[in-house]
C-alpha positions in Angstrom: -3.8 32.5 -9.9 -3.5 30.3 -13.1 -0.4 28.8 -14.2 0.3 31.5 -17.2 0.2 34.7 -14.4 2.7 32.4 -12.3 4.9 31.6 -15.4 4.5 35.4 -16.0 5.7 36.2 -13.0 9.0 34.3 -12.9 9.6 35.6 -16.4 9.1 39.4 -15.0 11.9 37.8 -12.2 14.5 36.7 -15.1 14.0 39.8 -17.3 14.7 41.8 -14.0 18.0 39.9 -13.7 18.7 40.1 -17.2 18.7 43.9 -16.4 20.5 43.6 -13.4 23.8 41.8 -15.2 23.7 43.5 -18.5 22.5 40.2 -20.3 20.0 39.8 -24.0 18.9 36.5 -22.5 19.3 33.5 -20.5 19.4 30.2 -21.9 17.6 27.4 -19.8 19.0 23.7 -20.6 18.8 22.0 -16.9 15.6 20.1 -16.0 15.6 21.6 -12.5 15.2 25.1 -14.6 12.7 24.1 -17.2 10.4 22.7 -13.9 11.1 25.2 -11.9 9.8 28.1 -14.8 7.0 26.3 -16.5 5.0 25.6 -12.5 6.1 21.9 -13.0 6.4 20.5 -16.5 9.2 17.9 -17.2 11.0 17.9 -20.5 13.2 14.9 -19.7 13.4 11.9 -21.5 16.7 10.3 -19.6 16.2 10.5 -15.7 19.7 10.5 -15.1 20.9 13.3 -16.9 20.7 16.9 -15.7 20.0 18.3 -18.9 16.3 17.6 -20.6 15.4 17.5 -24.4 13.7 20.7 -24.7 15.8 24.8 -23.7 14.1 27.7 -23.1 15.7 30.6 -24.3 14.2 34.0 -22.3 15.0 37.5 -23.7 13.8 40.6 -23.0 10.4 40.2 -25.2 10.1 36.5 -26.3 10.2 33.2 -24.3 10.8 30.6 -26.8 10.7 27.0 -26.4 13.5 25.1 -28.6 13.7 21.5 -29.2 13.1 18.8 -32.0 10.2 17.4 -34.2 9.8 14.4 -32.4 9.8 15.7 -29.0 7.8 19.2 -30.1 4.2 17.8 -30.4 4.6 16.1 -27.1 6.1 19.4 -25.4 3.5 21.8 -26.9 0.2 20.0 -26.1 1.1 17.8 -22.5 3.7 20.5 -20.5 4.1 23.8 -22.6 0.0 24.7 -23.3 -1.4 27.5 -22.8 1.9 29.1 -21.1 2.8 31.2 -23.7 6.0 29.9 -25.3 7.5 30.2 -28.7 8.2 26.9 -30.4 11.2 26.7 -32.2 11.7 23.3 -34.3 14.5 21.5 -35.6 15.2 17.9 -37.3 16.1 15.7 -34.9 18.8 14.9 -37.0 20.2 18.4 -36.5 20.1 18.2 -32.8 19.5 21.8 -31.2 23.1 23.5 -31.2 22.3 25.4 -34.8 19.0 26.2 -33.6 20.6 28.0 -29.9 23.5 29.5 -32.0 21.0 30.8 -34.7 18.9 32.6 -32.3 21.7 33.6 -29.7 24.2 34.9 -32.4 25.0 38.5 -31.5 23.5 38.0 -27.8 24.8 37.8 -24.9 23.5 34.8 -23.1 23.7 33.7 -19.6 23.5 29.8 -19.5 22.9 27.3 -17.1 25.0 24.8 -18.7 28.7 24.9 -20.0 28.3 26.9 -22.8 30.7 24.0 -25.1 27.6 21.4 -23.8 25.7 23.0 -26.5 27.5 25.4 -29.7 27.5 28.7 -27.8 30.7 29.8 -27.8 29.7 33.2 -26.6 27.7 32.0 -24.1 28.3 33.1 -20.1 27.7 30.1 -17.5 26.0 31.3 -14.3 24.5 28.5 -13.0 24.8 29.1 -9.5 23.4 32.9 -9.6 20.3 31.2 -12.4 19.6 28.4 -9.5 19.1 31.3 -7.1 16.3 32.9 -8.8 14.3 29.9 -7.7 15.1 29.7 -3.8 12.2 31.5 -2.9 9.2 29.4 -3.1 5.7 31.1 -4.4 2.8 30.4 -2.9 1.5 27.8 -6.1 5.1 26.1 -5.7 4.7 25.9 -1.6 1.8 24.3 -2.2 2.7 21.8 -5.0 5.7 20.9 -2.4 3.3 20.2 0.5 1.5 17.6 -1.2 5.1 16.0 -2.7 6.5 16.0 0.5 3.8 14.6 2.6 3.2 11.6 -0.9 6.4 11.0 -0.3 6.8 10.6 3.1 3.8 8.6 3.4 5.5 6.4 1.0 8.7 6.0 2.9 7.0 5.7 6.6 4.7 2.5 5.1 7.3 0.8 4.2 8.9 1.3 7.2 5.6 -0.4 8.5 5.9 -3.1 6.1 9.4 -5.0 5.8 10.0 -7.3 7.0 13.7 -9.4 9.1 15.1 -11.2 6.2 14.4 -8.6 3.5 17.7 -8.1 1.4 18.0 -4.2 1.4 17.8 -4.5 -2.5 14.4 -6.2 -1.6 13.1 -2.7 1.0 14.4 -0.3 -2.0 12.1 -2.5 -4.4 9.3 -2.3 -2.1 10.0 1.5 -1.8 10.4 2.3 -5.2 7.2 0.7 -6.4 5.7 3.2 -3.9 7.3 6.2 -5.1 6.3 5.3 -8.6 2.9 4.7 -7.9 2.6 7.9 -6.9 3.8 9.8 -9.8 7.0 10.2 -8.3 10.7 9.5 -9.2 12.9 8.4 -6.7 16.5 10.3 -7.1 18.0 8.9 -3.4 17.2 5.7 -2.1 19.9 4.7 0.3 19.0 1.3 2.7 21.2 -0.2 5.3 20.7 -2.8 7.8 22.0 -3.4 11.1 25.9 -3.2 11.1 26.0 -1.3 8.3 24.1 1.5 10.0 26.7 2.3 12.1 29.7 1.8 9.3 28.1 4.2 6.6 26.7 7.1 6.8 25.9 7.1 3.1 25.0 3.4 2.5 23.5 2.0 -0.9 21.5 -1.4 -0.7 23.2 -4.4 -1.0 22.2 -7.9 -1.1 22.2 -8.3 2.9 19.6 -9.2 4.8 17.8 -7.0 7.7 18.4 -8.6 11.4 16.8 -6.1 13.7 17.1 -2.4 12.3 17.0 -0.5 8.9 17.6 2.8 7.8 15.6 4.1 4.5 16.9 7.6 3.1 14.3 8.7 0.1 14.5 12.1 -2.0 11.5 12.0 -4.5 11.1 14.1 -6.9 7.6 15.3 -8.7 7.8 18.1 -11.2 10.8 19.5 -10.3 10.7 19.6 -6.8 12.6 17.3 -4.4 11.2 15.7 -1.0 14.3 14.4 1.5 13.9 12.4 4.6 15.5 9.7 6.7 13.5 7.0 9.0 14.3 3.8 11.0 12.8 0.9 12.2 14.0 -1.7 14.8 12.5 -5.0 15.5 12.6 -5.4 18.9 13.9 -3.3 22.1 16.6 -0.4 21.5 20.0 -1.0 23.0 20.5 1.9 25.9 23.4 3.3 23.7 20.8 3.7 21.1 18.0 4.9 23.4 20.0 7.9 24.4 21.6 8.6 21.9 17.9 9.5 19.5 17.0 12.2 22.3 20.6 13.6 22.0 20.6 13.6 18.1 16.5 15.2 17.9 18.4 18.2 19.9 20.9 19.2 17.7 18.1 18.4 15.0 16.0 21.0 16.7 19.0 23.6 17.3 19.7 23.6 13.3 16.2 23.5 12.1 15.3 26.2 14.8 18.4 28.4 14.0 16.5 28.5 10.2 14.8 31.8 9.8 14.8 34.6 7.2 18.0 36.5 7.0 20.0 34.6 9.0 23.2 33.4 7.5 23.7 29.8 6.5 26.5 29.5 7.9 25.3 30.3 11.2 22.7 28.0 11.5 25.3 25.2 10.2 27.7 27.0 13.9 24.4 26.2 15.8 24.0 22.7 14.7 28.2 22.6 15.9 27.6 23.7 18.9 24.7 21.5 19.6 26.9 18.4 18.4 29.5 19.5 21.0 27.0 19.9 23.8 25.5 16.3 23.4 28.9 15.2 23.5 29.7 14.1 19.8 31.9 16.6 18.8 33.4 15.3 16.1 30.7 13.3 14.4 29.9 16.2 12.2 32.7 15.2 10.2 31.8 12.0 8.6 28.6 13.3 7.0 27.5 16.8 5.2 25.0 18.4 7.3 22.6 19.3 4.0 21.5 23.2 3.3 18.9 24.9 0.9 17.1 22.0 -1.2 13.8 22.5 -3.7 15.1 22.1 -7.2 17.6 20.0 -6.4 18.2 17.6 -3.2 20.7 19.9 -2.3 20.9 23.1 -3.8 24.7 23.5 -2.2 26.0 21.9 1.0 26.1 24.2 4.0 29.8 24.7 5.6 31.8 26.5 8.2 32.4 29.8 5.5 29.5 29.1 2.8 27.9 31.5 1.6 24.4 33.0 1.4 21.5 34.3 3.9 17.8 32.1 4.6 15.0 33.4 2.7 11.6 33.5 3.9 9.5 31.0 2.0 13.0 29.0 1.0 13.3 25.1 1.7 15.7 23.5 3.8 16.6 19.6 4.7 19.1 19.4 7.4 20.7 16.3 8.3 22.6 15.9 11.3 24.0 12.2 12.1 24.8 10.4 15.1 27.0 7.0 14.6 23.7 4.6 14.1 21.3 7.3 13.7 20.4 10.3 11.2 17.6 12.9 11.1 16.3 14.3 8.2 13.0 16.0 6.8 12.3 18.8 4.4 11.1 22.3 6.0 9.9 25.9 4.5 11.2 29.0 6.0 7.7 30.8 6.9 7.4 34.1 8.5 6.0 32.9 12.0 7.8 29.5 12.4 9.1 26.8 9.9 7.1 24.1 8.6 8.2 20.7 8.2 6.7 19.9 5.1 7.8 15.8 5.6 5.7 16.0 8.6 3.0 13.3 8.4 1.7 13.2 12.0 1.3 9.2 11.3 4.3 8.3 12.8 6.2 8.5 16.2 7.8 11.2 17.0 10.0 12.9 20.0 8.9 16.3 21.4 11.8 18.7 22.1 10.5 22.1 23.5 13.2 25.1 22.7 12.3 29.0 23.1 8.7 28.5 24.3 8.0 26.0 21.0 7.9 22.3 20.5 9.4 20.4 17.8 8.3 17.0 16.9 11.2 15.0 15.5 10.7 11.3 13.9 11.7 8.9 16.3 12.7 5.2 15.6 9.9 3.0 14.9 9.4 0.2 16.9 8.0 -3.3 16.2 
């Protein structure tokens, strides 16, 4: 199927939605939207910004793309050919707020954004409802994601392989990031810690110290759109016996969570089943000092998963759980299939602990060793 029939078909999943709520359109500002309907095309210029330099404005019978001259030629002819969008043009002096209100006066609009972000006073914000039209993967985005994930964690896993004692952490997030970049990719998490810090933070940033004996690297890379999470560690040198035990007891709750992940379960049962597997290993409380993850894709997290969240699993819907352990953490990104789940981080070039639950076996990254 070529990209137009797959843009084609997420427009027929919009316009049904429109219908649904009683909308004219939908206005499309966030970059996680514009990727998410165009198969993969970027129209950021700022990385750290959520919103891009190009909208998409989808009504019942036109999909128009609206942004300024200087960006226009570059979005028509490298992310927007040959999918079938309007271009609407204004001066860059003018920005794009008379060009939305021009075209939405009269409408009513859903919007991703705050509707003040951009003109539209008569605009309707319903982010959270727009970001679940994109939960369920298709088959071209599944496979788009495969080949992220796996870039990625090959990325992360070598240079686990590769740093060095006496590294600052600022140095292993260089050496990181030059591997995520050379692979087309952006990195939007790098988190390092070394050693003490480990078992301090759960949510670490890199600072100037140097690695002793262990490191943790956290990486969520994103390539058009879509968003690869994972966790390793490396330790130079034997594993305490705290630390021994306490990997097999952490790649159990792993496995109870990531398990508990099929298609129409609730989330918030499989977040009860990752509780309960924290109680039986005897860390009961640990839970507490870090989020446990939930639905990702678009976003590193589309919401954290709770005690009373809402929402069910959908079959072909990613997931990155992320249960923690003082010293330890496990984390990769999976797809909901209908048979079994598929850990799409899954490189089968690293060492790994087999859990066996309900007649099948899970392979969990273990902590490399060297």
């Amino acid at each position: 199927m070529s990209e137009q029939k797959w843009v084609n078909q997420k427009l027929d999943r919009i316009r049904h939605w429109l219908g649904q709520k009683g909308l004219d359109g939908v206005l499309l500002c966030k970059k996680r939207n514009f990727s998410w309907l165009t198969c993969g095309k970027a129209n950021h210029i700022e990385l750290n910004t959520e919103q891009g330099v190009a909208d998409l404005l989808i009504t019942q019978n036109r999909a128009i793309c609206i942004t300024t001259r200087m960006e226009a030629e570059r979005i028509a002819s490298e992310e927007l050919d040959g999918l079938g969008f309007e271009m609407v043009v204004s001066e860059w002096i003018e920005g794009r707020e008379k060009t939305i209100q021009h075209l939405c006066r009269g409408k009513k609009i859903a919007t991703d954004v705050s509707p003040e972000l951009i003109g539209l006073d008569q605009g309707i914000c319903l982010d959270r409802e727009i970001a679940r039209l994109s939960y369920a993967l298709t088959d071209e985005e599944a496979a788009r994601y495969r080949n992220i994930c796996l870039n990625a964690a090959k990325a992360l896993e070598s240079t686990c392989r590769e740093i060095e004692p006496g590294m600052t952490e600022f140095e292993i997030q260089a050496t990181l990031a030059k591997k995520v970049f050379t692979r087309g990719m952006r990195p939007v998490v790098m988190l390092v810690a070394t050693d003490e810090r480990i078992y301090r933070f759960r949510h670490p940033i890199p600072t100037s110290k140097r690695l002793q004996t262990y490191a943790m690297l956290v990486l969520c890379a994103e390539q058009s759109g879509l968003i690869a999470n994972m966790t390793r560690f490396v330790h130079f040198g034997p594993l305490s016996p705290e630390l021994s035990e306490n990997r097999y007891k952490l790649a159990q709750i792993d496995v109870a969570m990531n398990s508990a992940t099929r298609p129409g379960t609730e989330i918030k049962q499989v977040f009860q089943s990752g509780i309960r597997a924290y109680q039986e290993a005897g860390h009961g409380e640990d839970w507490h000092y870090l989020h446990q993850g939930g639905p990702t894709g678009y976003a590193t997290r589309e919401f954290l998963a709770t005690p009373d969240c809402e929402g069910v699993v959908q079959l072909n819907q990613a997931f990155a759980w992320n249960p923690s352990i003082r010293g330890l953490k496990s984390e990769d990104t999976i797809l909901v299939k209908e048979e079994h789940n598929e850990i799409l981080t899954h490189t089968d070039e690293w060492i790994y602990i087999t859990i066996k639950k309900d007649g099948q076996e899970f392979k969990r990254p273990d902590i490399l060793i060297r």
